[in-house]
N, C-alpha and C positions, 0 to 999 in steps of 0.2 A: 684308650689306645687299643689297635684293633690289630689280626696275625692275620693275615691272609693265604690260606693254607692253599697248593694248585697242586694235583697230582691226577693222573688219569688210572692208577694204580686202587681201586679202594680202600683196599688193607692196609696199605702204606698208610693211604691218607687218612684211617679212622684209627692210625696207632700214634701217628704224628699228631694227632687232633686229640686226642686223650691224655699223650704226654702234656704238652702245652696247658691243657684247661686243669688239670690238676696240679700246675702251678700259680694256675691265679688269671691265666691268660684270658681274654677276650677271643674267642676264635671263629674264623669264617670261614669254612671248609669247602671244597666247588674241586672240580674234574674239568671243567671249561675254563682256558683262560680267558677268554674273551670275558667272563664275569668280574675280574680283576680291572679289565679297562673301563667297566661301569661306573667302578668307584670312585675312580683315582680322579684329584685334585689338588690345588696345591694347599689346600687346606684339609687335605683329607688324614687323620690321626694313624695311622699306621706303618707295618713293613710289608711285603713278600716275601712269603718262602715258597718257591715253583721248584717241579720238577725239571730237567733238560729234556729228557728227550720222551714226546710226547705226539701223538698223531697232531697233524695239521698245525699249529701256531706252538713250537717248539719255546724252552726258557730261556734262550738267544733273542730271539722275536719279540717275547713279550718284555723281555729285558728293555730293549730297543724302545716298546711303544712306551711303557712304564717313566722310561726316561721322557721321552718326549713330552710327555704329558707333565711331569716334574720329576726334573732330577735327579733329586733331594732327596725323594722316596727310596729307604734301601731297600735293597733286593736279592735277597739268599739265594742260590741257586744249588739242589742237591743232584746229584746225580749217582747211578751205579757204574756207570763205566768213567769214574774221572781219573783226573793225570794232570802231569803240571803242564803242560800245554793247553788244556783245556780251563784249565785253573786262571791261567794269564792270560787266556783268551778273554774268560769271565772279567776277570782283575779291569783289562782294557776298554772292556766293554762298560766297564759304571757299575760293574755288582759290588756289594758292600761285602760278604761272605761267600764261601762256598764250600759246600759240605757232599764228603762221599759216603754212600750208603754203602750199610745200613746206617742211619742216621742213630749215634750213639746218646740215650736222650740227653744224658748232662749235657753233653756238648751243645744238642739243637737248644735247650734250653737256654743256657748261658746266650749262643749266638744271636736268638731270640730277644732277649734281655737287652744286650749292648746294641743291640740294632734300635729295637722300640725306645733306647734313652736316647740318643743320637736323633728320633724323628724329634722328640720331644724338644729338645732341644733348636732342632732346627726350625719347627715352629714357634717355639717360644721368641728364638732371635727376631723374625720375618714378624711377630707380634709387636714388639721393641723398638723395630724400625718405620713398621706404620704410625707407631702411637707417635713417633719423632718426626715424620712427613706428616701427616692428619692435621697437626695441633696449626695454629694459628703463630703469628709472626713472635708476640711473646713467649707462647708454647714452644716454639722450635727456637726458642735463645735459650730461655730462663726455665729448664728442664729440672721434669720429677712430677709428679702424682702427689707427692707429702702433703697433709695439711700445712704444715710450714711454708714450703714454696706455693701452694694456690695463695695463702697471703700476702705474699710476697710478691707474688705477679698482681694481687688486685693493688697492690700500694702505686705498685710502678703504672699500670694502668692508671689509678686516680689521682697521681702528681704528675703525668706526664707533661699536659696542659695546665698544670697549676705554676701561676708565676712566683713561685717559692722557693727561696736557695734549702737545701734538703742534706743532711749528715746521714751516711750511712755507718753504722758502726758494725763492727762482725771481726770475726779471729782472721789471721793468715790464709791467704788463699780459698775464700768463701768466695770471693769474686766480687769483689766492691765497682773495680771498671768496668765490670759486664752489666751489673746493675745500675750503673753512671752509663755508661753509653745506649742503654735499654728507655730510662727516663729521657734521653735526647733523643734518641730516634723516632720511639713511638709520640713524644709530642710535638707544638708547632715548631717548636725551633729547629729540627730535622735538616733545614734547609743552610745555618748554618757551620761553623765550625765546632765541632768536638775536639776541647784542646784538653790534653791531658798532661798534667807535673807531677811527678812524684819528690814532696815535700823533705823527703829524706835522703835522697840519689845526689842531692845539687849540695858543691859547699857553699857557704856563708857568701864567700866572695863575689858571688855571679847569681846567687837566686836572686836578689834584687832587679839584678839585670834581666835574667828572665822570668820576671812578673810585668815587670813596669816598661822595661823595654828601656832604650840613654838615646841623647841625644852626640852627635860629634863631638869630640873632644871633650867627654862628661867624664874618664878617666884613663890615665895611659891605656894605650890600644882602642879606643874607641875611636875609630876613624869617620864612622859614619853611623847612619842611622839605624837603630834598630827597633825593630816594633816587639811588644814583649808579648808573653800568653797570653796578658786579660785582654791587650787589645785586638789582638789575634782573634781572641773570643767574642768579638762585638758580634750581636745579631745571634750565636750561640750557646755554647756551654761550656767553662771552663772549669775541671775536675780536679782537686788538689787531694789528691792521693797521702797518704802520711801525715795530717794535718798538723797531727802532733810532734814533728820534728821542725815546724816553720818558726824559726826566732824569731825570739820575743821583739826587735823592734821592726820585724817586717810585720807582726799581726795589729801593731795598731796600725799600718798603711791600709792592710787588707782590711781592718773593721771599718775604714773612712770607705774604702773600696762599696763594701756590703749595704750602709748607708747609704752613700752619696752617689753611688755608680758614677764615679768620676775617678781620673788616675791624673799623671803628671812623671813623664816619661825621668828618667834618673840622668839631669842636669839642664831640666824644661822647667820654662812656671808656665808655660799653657795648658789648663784643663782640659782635659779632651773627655766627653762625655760619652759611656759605655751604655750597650743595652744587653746584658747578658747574664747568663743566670751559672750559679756557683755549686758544684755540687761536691764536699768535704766527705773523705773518708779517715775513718781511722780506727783500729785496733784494740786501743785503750779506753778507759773514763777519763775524759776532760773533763770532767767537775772536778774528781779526783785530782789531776792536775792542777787546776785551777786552786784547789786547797793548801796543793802544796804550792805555789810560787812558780809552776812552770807555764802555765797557760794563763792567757790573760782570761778571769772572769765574760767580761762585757762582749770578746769576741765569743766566748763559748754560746752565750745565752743568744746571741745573734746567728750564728751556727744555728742554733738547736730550736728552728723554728719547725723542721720537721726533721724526725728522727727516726730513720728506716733500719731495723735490725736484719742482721742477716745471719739463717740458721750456722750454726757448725753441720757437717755432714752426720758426724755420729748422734746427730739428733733428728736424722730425717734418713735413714737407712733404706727404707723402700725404696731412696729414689737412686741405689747404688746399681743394679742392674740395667735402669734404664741410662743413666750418667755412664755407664761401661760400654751397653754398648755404642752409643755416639760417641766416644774417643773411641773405642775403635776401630770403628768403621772408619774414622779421618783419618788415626794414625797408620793405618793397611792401608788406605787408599794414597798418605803420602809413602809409603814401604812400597807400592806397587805391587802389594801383593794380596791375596785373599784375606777377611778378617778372620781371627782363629774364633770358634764355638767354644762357650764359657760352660764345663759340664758344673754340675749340682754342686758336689764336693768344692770346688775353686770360688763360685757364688758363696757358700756358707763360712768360707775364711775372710770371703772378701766383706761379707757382714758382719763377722763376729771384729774384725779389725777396729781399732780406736779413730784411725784416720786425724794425728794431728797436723798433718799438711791437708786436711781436707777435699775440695774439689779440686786444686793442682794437683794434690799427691794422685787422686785417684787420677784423670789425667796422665801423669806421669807410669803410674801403671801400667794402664793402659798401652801407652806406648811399649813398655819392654815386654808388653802381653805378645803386640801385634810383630815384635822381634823372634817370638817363640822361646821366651825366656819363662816360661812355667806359668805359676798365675801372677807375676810381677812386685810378687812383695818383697822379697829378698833384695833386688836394685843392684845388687852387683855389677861393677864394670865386665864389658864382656872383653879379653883380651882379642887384638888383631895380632897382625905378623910381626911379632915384637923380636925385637934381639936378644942377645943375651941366651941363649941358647935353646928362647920357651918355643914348643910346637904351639902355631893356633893352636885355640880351642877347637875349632870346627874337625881339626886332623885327630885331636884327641880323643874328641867323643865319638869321631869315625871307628879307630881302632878297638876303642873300647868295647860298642857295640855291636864290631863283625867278633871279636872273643867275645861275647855275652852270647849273641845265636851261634855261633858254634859250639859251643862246651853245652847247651842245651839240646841243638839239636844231635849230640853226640850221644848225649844222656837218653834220648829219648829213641834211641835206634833210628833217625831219621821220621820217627812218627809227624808227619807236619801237626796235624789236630793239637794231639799229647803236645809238641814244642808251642801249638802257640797258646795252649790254655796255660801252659807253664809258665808262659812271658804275659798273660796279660793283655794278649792283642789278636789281632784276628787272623785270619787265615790270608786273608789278603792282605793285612800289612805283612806278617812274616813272608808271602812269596815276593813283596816287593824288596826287603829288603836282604833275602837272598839272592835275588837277581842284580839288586847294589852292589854288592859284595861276593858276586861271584860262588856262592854256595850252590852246592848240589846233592840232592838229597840221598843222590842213590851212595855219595861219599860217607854216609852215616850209618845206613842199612845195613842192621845185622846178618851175618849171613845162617 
C-alpha cells in the first residue's frame, strides 16, 4: 500500500514524507499533481494526501479527476487556510479526510492509517466479488475456495449425469437443496422438474397424499384428482429433504418406488411408470437408525448407493469471507441500499465464531450486517414504533449520539481534530454529523 504525498511546498512536503516513512509507510512524494493521475487505477493500492491550494490544478481539481478515475480511492485534503465551509465543501466533494496545517503528525498519521485500511479493504471486496462473477455456473452456486468444497463441487460435477439416486448427509443448514438443486441443474435432467419435500414439515395424514398423489373419492375430501411429488417428478428430480422423519410404512412404498420406479396413486391399482431420479438428505446416521428400529435397513442400503457429505462451515473457514460477501451484496441489493465494507477486526470474530447454524446462520448475518446492525452476531430484534411508551430505537440512538459529540466536543474547546480523534472517526464523519445535529463549533470555543 502506497501514500501519495502532493504539495507544491517542499519543506512541507519532505516533513510530511519523513513523518509517514518513519512509520512504516510506503511513500511517494511529487510537487505535480498531474503525477497522481499517472497512477491512479481501480486497482491501484493506495490513498492521497494533496495539498488545496496549489498553482495550476488545485486539491479540488484533482479531487474531482481522482474520483473519476475511481472513487473508491481516498483522498485527504490538507490545507492552511481551512474552515468549515471549506471542510463541507471537501466533505461533498468525495474526500475521505481533511486536515488543517500544520499538519500535527499523530494526526496525519492516524488519518493516513484509517485511510490506507479502508483502500485495503475496498479492494479486497472488489477481489471477492470478481472471484464470485469469474467462476463458472457451479462456482457461482456452490461458493468457497476450501479444499472441502472444491470436493464437493467435483462430486456434484461427476454425479450430475450419473443415473444414480444419491444421499446427501451434512448438519443443519449446510445446504443439502442447494446441493440437490446443483446435481439437477448441472445434469440432463435440467429440462425437467425439481420437486422438492421436506420429509419432516408434512403430518402423517397427507404425506402419503403428497408422495403418491389419490385418485376421487380415495378419502373424505378427495374430490378429484391429484398427481403427487414423484409424479410431478417424472422426467426430473425429486429431493426428499429429512429423509429421516418419512414413516415407517411410507418407506417401504418409496423402496418399491427406488426399485421398481413405478407408483400407484392413493386409492388407484394402475401402475403408472416413473422416470426420475431421487435425491435424499439428511442430518443424522441412518445406519444408526436403522440399529435402533427407526429406519428401514433395505431402504437405507438403497439410499446409500451414493453418499455425498457435506462440510459444516467451521471446517472450511476460509470460505467465510467469500460466503459474506455474496450474502451481502444480495441482502443490500434487496435493503436497496449500498453493501456495508467488512473491516479486519469483524472478519476475525467472524472466523473465530463456531457457526452452528452454519451457512444459514452466516447468511442470516449477513443480512443484519447489511441492516447496519454491527458485525451481525448478536441477532437481536431491532425494535420499530412500538407502544407502550418505548421511543424507536433509531430516535434513541439519535439522541444519544448528538450528547456523545457534544460533551466531546465541549471537552475539547471545539477542537474538531482533538474531538474527532477522541471519538474514533474522521474529520469528516464528525462535520457530517454536526451538521445532523445542528452543532456549531464556534458554540464550543473557548474564549
Amino acid at each position: 500500500m502506497t501514500v501519495l504525498l502532493i504539495d507544491d511546498d517542499h519543506e512541507v512536503l519532505d516533513a510530511s514524507r519523513q513523518t509517514l516513512e518513519l512509520e512504516g509507510f510506503a511513500v511517494e512524494a511529487t510537487t505535480r499533481p498531474e503525477d497522481a493521475l499517472d497512477r491512479l487505477g481501480p486497482s491501484w493500492p493506495g490513498v492521497v494526501v494533496t495539498d488545496v491550494r496549489m498553482p495550476g490544478m488545485d486539491g479540488f481539481a484533482l479531487l474531482e479527476r481522482v474520483r473519476a478515475a475511481d472513487p473508491e480511492v481516498p483522498v485527504v485534503l490538507v490545507t492552511g487556510h481551512g474552515d468549515i465551509a471549506m471542510a463541507m465543501r471537501a466533505v461533498r466533494g468525495g474526500a475521505y479526510d481533511f486536515i488543517e496545517k500544520p499538519a500535527e503528525p499523530g494526526h496525519l498519521v492516524e488519518v493516513v492509517r484509517r485511510a490506507l485500511e479502508h483502500r485495503r479493504l475496498v479492494l479486497e471486496n472488489r477481489s471477492l466479488r470478481a472471484q464470485l462473477a469469474g467462476g463458472g455456473s457451479l462456482e457461482a452456486r456452490i461458493i468457497g475456495r476450501s479444499a472441502a468444497i472444491e470436493r464437493l463441487r467435483a462430486a456434484v460435477a461427476g454425479l450430475a449425469d450419473a443415473e444414480v439416486d444419491v444421499l446427501l448427509f451434512g448438519e443443519t443448514g449446510t445446504g443439502k437443496e442447494l446441493i440437490a438443486r446443483s446435481l439437477h441443474d448441472a445434469g440432463r435432467r435440467r429440462a425437467g422438474n425439481f420437486v422438492a419435500l421436506n420429509c419432516g414439515a408434512l403430518p402423517d395424514t397427507i404425506i402419503e397424499s403428497e408422495l403418491f398423489g389419490h385418485e376421487p373419492g380415495a378419502f373424505t375430501g378427495a374430490q378429484g384428482r391429484r398427481i403427487g411429488k414423484l409424479e410431478h417428478a417424472d422426467g426430473g428430480t425429486l429431493f426428499l429433504d429429512e429423509i429421516e422423519s418419512m414413516p415407517m410404512h411410507l418407506q417401504v412404498k418409496l423402496l418399491r418406488v427406488l426399485q421398481e420406479r413405478v407408483i400407484e396413486r392413493v386409492g388407484g391399482n394402475r401402475p403408472i411408470p416413473l422416470d426420475l431420479r431421487v435425491v435424499a438428505a439428511t442430518k443424522v446416521d441412518l445406519l444408526r437408525l436403522a440399529g435402533e428400529g427407526k429406519f428401514r435397513e433395505d431402504l437405507y442400503y438403497r439410499l446409500n448407493v451414493v453418499t455425498v457429505p457435506l462440510p459444516p462451515l467451521r471446517e472450511r473457514r476460509e470460505d467465510v469471507p467469500l460466503l459474506l460477501r455474496h450474502f451481502l451484496d444480495a441482502a443490500a441489493a434487496r435493503a436497496r441500499r449500498p453493501a456495508p465494507p467488512v473491516d479486519g477486526a469483524a472478519l476475525a470474530r467472524l472466523a473465530a465464531h463456531g457457526w452452528p447454524g452454519n451457512v444459514r446462520e452466516l447468511r442470516n448475518v449477513a443480512e443484519r450486517m447489511a441492516l447496519g446492525l454491527g458485525d451481525g452476531l448478536a441477532g437481536g430484534p431491532v425494535s420499530g414504533a412500538g407502544g407502550g411508551g418505548i421511543e424507536p430505537l433509531a430516535e434513541q440512538m439519535d439522541r444519544v449520539e448528538k450528547q456523545l459529540v457534544e460533551d466531546a466536543l465541549a471537552r475539547c474547546g471545539g477542537r474538531v481534530g482533538e474531538t474527532a480523534d477522541k471519538l474514533g472517526i474522521t474529520r469528516k464523519t464528525l462535520y457530517l454529523k454536526m451538521r445532523h445535529h445542528g452543532l456549531h463549533r464556534g458554540d464550543f470555543t473557548e474564549e
